[in-house]
C-alpha positions in Angstrom: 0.0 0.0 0.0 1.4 3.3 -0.9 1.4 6.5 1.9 0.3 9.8 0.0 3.0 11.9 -0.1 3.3 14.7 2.9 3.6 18.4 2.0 5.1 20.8 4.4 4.3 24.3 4.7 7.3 26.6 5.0 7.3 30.3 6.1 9.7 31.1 2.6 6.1 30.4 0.6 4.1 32.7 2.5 6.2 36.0 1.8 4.4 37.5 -1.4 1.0 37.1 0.8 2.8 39.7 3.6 1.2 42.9 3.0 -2.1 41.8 1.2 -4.3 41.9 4.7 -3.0 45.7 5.5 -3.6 47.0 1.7 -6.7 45.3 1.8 -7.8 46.6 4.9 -6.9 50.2 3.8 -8.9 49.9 1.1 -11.9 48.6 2.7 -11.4 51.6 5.5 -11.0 53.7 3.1 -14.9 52.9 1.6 -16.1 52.2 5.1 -15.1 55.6 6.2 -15.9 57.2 3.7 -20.1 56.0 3.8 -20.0 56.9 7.8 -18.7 60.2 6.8 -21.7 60.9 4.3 -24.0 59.6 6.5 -23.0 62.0 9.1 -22.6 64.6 6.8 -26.1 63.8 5.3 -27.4 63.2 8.7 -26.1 67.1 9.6 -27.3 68.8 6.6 -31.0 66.8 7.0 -31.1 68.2 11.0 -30.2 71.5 9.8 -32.8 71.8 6.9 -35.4 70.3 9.3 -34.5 73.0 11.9 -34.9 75.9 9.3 -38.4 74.3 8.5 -39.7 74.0 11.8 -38.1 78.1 12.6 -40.0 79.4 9.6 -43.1 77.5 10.9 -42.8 78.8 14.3 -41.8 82.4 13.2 -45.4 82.1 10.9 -47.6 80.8 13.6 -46.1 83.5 16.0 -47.3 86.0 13.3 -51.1 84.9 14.1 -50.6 86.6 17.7 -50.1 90.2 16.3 -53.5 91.8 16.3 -53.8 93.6 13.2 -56.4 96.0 14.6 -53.4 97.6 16.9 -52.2 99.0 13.8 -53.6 102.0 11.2 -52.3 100.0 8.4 -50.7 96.8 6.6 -47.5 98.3 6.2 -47.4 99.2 10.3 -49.0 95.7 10.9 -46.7 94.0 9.0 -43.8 96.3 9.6 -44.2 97.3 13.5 -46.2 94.4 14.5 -45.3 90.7 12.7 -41.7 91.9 11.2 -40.3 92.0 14.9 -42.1 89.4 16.1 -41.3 86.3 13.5 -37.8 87.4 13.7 -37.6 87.2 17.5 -39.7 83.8 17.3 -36.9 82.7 14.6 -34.0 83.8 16.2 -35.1 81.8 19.4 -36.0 78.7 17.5 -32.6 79.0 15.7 -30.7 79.6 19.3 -29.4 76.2 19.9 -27.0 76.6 16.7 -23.1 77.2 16.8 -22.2 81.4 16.7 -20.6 81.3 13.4 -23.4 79.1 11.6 -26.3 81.2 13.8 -25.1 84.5 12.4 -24.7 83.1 8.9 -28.3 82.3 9.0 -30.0 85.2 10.8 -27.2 88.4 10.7 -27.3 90.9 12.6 -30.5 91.3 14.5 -32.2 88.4 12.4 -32.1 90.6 8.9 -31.6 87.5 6.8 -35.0 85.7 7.9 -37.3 86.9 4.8 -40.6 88.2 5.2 -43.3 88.6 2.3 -46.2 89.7 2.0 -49.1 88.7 -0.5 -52.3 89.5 0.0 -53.3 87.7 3.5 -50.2 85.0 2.8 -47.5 85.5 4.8 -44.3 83.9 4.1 -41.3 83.2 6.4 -37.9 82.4 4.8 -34.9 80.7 6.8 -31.7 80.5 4.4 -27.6 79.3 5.2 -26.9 80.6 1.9 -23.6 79.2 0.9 -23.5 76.0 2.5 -21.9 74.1 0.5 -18.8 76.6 0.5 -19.0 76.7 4.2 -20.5 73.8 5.4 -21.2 73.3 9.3 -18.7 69.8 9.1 -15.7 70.0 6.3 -16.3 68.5 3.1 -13.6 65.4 2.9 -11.7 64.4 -1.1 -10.9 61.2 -1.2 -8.8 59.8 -4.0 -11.4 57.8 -6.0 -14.4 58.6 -4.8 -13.5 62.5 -5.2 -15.8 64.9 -3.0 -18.2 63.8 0.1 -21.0 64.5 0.5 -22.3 66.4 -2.3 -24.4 68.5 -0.4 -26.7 72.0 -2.2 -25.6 75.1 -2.3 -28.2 76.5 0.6 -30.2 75.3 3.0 -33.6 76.9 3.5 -36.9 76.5 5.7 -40.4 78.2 4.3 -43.3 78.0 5.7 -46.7 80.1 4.3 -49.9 81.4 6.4 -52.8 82.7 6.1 -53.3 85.7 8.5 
């Protein structure tokens, strides 16, 4: 009866397989990394669009309150009376954000919340304008996948009423 013939591993044949785990881990980071990244990137810029929404829709419903009787006209009602009013109700809704985002978004004394008019609509605006150029979390290029996350160019909140 013949034995089958024993083969011996020796460390000299595993040398070309030496680096294949770390370059192949690198790579694999690399994609790994770069989906938690979007996600919290994504995550971010959904929170922050959500948050202009729900500003715009409190600044609106806080319009409701003025009593448009207080004023002689609809240019003191809206000017005197809801102008102040929304942009206070904004600027507190919108209170929680960083300085530099927070006075990127409202300016000085809330003068980027937008305001207009039309007929009995009222319409309250909430824009980052620029976003994308100076986004809340850095934008990260990776070689490959190039830019992430492609995110727009502003984020804005509207919300319309009827007074």
């Amino acid at each position: 009866m013949m034995m089958p013939k024993r083969t011996t591993c020796h460390l000299q044949d595993l040398q070309p397989q030496k680096g294949a785990v770390a370059i192949e881990f690198m790579m694999l980071f690399m994609l790994f990394f770069a989906l938690f990244y979007a996600m919290v990137n994504y995550a971010m810029v959904m929170l922050m669009q959500s948050a202009f929404v729900h500003a715009a829709e409190e600044g609106a419903r806080a319009a409701i309150a003025v009593d448009r009787l207080a004023f002689a006209n609809n240019v003191a009602y809206l000017s005197s009376g809801v102008d102040p009013k929304v942009r206070s109700v904004v600027g507190d809704a919108l209170n929680w954000l960083p300085a530099k985002p927070r006075d990127k978004v409202l300016g000085a004394g809330n003068s980027r919340v937008q305001l207009s008019m039309n007929g009995n609509q009222l319409t309250v605006s909430v824009v980052y304008s620029g976003y994308a150029a100076d986004p809340l979390i850095p934008m990260l290029t990776l070689p490959i996948i190039g830019q992430i996350p492609k995110v727009p160019a502003d984020l804005a909140g509207k919300a319309v009423i009827e007074l």
